[in-house]
C-alpha positions as CSV (number, residue, x, y, z in Angstrom):
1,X,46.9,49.2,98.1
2,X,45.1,52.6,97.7
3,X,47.6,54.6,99.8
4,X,50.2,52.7,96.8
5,X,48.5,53.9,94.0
6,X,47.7,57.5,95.1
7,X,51.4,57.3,96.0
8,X,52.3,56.1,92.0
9,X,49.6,58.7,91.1
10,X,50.8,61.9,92.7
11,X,54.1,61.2,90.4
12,X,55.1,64.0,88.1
13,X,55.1,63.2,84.8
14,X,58.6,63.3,84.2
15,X,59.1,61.2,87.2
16,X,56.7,58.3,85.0
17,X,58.4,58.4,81.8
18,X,61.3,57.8,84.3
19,X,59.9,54.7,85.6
20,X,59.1,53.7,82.1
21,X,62.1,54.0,80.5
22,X,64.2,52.6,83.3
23,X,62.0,49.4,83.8
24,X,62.9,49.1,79.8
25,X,66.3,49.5,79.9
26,X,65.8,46.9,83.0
27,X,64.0,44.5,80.5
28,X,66.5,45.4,77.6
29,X,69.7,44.1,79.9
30,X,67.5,41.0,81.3
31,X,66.8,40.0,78.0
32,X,71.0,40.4,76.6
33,X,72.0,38.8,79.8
34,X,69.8,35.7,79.3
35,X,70.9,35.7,75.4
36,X,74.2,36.0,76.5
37,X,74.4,32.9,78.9
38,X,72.1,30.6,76.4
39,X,73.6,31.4,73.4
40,X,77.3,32.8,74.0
41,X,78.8,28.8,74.8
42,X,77.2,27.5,71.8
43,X,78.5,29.8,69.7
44,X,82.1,29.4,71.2
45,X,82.0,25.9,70.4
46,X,80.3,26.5,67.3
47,X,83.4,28.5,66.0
48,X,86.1,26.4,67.8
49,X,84.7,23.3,65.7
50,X,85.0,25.5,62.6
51,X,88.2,26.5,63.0
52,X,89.4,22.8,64.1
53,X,87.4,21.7,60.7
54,X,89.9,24.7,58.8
55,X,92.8,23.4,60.3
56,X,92.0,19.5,59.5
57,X,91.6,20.5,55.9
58,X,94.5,22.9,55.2
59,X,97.0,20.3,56.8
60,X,95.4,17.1,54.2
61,X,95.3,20.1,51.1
62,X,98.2,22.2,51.7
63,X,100.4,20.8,49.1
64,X,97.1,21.4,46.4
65,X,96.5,25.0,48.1
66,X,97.8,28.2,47.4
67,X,98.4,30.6,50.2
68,X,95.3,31.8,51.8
69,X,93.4,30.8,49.0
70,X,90.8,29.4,51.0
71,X,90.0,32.0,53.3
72,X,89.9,34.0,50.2
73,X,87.0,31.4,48.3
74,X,85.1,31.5,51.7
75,X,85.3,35.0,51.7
76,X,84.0,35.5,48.5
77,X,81.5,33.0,49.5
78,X,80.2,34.6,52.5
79,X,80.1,37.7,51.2
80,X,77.4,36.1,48.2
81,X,75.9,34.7,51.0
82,X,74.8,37.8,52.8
83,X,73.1,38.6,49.2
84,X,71.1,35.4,49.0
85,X,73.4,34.0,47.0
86,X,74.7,30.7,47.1
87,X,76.0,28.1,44.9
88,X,75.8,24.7,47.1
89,X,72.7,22.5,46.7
90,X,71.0,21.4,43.6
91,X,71.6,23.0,40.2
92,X,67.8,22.7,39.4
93,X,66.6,25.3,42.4
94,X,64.7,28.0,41.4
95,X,67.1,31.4,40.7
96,X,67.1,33.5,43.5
97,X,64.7,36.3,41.7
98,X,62.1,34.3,40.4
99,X,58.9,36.0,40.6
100,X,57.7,33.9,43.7
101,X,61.2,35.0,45.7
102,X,60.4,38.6,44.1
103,X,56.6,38.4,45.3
104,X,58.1,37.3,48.9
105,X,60.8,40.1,49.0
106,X,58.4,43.0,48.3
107,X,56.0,41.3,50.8
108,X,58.9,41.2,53.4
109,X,59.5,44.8,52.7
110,X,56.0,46.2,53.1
111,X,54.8,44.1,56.3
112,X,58.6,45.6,57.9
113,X,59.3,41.8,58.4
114,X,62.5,41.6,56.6
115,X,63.6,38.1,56.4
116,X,67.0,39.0,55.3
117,X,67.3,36.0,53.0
118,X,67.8,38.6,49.9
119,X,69.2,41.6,49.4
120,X,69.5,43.9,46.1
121,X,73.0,43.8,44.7
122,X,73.0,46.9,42.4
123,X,72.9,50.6,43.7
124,X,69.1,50.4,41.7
125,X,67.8,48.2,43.2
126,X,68.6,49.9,46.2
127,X,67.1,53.0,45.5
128,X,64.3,51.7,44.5
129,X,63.7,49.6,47.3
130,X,63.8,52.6,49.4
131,X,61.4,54.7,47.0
132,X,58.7,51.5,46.8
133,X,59.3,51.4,50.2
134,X,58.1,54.9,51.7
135,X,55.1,54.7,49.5
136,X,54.3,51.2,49.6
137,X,54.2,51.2,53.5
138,X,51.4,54.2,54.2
139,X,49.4,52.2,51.4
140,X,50.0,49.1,53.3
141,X,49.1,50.6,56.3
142,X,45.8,52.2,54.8
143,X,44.6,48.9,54.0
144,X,44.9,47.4,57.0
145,X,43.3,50.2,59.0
146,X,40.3,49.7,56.8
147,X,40.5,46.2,57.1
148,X,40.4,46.6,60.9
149,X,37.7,49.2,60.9
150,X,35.2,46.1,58.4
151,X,36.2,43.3,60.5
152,X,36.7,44.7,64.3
153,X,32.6,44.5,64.5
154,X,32.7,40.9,63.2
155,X,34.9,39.8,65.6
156,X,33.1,41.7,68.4
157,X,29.6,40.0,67.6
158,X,31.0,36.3,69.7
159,X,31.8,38.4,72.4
160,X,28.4,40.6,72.6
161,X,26.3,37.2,72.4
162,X,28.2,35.7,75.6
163,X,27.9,38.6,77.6
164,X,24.1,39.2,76.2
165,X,23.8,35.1,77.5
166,X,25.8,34.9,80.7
167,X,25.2,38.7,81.9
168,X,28.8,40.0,82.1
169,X,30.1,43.0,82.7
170,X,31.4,45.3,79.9
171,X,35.3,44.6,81.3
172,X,34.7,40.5,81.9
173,X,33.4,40.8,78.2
174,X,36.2,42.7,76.7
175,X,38.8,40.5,78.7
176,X,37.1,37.4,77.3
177,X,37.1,38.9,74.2
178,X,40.3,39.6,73.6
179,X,41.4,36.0,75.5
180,X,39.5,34.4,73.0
181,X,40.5,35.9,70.0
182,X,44.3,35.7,70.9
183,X,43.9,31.6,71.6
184,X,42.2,31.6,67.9
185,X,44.9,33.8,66.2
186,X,47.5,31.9,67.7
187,X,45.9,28.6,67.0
188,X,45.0,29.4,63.3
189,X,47.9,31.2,62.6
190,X,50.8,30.3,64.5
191,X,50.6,26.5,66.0
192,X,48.5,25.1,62.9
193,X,51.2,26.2,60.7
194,X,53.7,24.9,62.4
195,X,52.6,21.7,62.5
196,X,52.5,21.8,58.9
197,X,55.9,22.9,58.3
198,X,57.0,20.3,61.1
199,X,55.7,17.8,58.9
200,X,57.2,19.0,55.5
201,X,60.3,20.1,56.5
202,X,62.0,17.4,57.8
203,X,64.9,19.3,59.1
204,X,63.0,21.5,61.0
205,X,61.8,20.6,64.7
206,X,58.7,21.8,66.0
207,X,59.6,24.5,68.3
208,X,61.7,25.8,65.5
209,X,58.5,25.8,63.1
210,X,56.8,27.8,66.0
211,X,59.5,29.9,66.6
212,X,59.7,30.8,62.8
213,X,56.2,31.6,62.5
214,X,56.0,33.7,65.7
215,X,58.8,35.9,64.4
216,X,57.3,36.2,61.1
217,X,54.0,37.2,62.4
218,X,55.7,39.8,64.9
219,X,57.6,41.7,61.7
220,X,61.1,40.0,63.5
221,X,61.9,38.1,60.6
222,X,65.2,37.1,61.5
223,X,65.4,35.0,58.5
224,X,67.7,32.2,60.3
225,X,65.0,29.5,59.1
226,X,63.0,29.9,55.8
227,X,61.0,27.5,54.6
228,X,61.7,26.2,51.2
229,X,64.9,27.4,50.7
230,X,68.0,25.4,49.7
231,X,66.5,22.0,49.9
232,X,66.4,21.0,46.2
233,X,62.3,21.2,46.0
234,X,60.3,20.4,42.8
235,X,59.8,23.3,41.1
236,X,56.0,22.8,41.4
237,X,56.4,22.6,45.0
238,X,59.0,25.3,45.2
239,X,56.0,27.5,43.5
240,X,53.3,26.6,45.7
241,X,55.2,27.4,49.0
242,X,56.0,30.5,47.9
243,X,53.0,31.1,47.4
244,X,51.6,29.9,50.1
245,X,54.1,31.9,52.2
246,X,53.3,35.1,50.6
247,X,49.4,34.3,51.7
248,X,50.3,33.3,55.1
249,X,52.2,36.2,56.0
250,X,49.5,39.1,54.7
251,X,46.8,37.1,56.9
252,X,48.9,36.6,59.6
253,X,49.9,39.9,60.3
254,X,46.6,41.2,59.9
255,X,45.2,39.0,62.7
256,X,47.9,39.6,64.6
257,X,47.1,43.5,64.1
258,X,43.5,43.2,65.0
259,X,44.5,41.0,68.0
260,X,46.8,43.6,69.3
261,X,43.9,46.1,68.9
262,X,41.4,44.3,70.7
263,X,44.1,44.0,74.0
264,X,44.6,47.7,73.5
265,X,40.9,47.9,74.4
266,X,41.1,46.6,77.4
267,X,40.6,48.4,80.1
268,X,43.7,47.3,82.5
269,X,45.4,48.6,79.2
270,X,43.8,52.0,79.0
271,X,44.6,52.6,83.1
272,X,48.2,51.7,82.0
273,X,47.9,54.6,79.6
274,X,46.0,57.1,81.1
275,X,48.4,56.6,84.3
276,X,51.7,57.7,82.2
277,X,49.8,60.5,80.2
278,X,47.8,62.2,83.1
279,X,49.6,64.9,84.6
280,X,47.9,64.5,87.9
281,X,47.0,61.9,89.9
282,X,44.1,59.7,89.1
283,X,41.1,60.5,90.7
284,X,38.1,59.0,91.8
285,X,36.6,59.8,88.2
286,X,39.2,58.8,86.2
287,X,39.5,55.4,87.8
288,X,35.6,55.2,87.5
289,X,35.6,56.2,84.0
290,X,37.8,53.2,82.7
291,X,35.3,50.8,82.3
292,X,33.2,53.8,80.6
293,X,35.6,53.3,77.7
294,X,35.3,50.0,77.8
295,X,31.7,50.1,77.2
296,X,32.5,52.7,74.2
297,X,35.2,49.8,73.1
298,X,32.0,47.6,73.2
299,X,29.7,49.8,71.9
300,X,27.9,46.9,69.5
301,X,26.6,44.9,72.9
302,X,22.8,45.2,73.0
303,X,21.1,47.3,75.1
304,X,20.0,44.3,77.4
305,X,24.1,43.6,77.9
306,X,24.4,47.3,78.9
307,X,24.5,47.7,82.5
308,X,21.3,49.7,84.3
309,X,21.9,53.2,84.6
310,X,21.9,54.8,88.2
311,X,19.1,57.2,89.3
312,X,20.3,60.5,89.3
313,X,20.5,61.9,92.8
314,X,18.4,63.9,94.7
C-alpha cells in the first residue's frame, strides 16, 4: 500500500491531471453508454407508436385534411411548446407569465437550475435575461457565501458536542459531521418533499417526485416534470405552489451548498486535493498535516475535544 502511494505520489503533475481527466472522460462514456441501453428502446418504441398513431389518423381524416396540414399544426405546436406555450388543458389555468411563473423563472435563472419550462419569446426579453443574469448571479452568490459563513458554526455546534461526549478524533468528528448533515439535508429537503408531491400529484410516482427534487436541488433542472403545471389547478392552489416552489428551491439549494461545503472539509477530500495540486510527492508531513486542517475545519470544538499536544523533543 505505501510502496502504491509513493508510486501515485512521485507522478508529475501533468501525468495527474492525466489521470483525472481520463478517469472522467471514463465516467462520461459509462454514464452515455448506460443512458444509451436504458433509454435508447423506449424511445424507439416511443416514436414508432407515434408515428403508427399519425398514420391511424391521417387514413380516418384524409378526406377532411389538407396536404400536410397536420404536420404543419403540430409543428406550429411544438414549436409553442418549446416556449412554454401550450393551448391543451383547461381554459381557466393561470397564463404562462403570471407573476408566480415570473417569480419561478427569475428564481430558475439565478440558482442556474433552469427548468426549461419557459422561455422569453421577444429579442427583449432575451437581452434582458442575459443582463439580469450576469448581475443577478454574483449577488446571488454573495448571499449565499454569507449565509454559509452565519450558519456553517451552527451546524458545527452537533458535531463539537458528540466528539466533546464520546472523545473522537478531529477526522471521526468531521466524517460524522458531514454524514449527519447529508442524511438531514436529504431527509428535509429531498425525500420529505417528495412524499408530498407523491401525494398531490397523482400522476407522479414516487421515484419520479424524488428524482424531480434531486435534480432541482443539484441546478439540473431538466424540467421533464414540474409540479403544478398543466393540470387544471384552482387558481388558489395554483398560487400557493408556486409559491411554495419558489421557497423550496432557495432553501434547498442553500442546504445543499452548505452540505457540499462541509464534505469539502473532510479530510479524505483535502488528500484528494492536495495529491493533484502538489508538484511533488507527498511526504511524511503532508500526509501528517491532513488531519491538521481538519482540526482548523473544526476549529469551534472545545479545547477538552482537542487532542493533547506532544512534548517537544529532546
Amino acid at each position: 500500500m505505501d510502496s502504491g502511494r509513493h508510486t501515485m505520489g512521485a507522478l508529475r503533475p501533468w501525468a495527474r491531471y492525466g489521470l483525472l481527466v481520463v478517469a472522467h472522460l471514463l465516467a462520461l462514456g459509462l454514464g452515455a453508454a448506460v443512458l444509451q441501453a436504458l433509454e435508447g428502446p423506449p424511445a424507439l418504441q416511443l416514436q414508432a407508436n407515434l408515428r403508427a398513431e399519425l398514420a391511424t389518423f391521417q387514413a380516418e381524416y384524409r378526406a377532411c385534411l389538407p396536404p400536410r396540414a397536420l404536420e404543419e399544426l403540430l409543428g406550429t405546436a411544438l414549436a409553442a411548446q418549446a416556449y412554454g406555450v401550450s393551448s391543451l388543458g383547461n381554459g381557466s389555468q393561470a397564463r404562462n407569465w403570471d407573476l408566480p411563473s415570473a417569480l419561478l423563472f427569475t428564481a430558475s435563472l439565478l440558482t442556474t437550475t433552469g427548468y426549461g419550462h419557459m422561455a422569453p419569446l421577444t429579442a427583449g426579453g432575451k437581452a434582458f435575461c442575459v443582463v439580469y443574469t450576469a448581475l443577478g448571479l454574483p449577488a446571488s452568490l454573495a448571499l449565499v457565501a454569507a449565509l454559509r459563513h452565519c450558519l456553517l458554526p451552527l451546524l458545527s455546534h452537533p458535531g463539537a458536542w458528540v466528539a466533546t461526549h464520546w472523545q473522537l478524533t478531529p477526522a471521526t468528528a468531521a466524517l460524522l459531521q458531514a454524514s449527519g448533515l447529508g442524511l438531514l439535508v436529504a431527509g428535509i429537503f429531498v425525500l420529505l418533499p417528495a412524499l408530498v408531491l407523491w401525494g398531490l400529484q397523482g400522476d407522479c410516482s414516487l421515484l419520479e417526485a424524488i428524482y424531480f427534487c434531486f435534480s432541482s436541488l443539484s441546478t439540473i433542472g431538466l424540467g421533464d416534470l414540474l409540479p403544478g403545471h398543466d393540470h387544471g389547478l384552482h387558481p388558489v392552489l395554483y398560487y400557493l405552489g408556486q409559491f411554495a416552489l419558489l421557497g423550496y428551491l432557495l432553501l434547498g439549494l442553500l442546504a445543499m451548498l452548505l452540505t457540499v461545503e462541509t464534505f469539502l472539509e473532510l479530510p479524505q477530500v483535502r488528500a484528494m486535493v492536495k495529491f493533484f495540486r502538489s508538484g511533488g510527492p507527498l511526504n511524511a508531513e503532508d500526509e501528517g498535516g491532513i488531519l491538521g486542517q481538519d482540526e482548523l475545519a473544526l476549529s469551534t470544538l472545545p479545547p477538552s475535544a482537542a487532542a493533547p499536544e506532544r512534548a517537544p523533543a529532546c
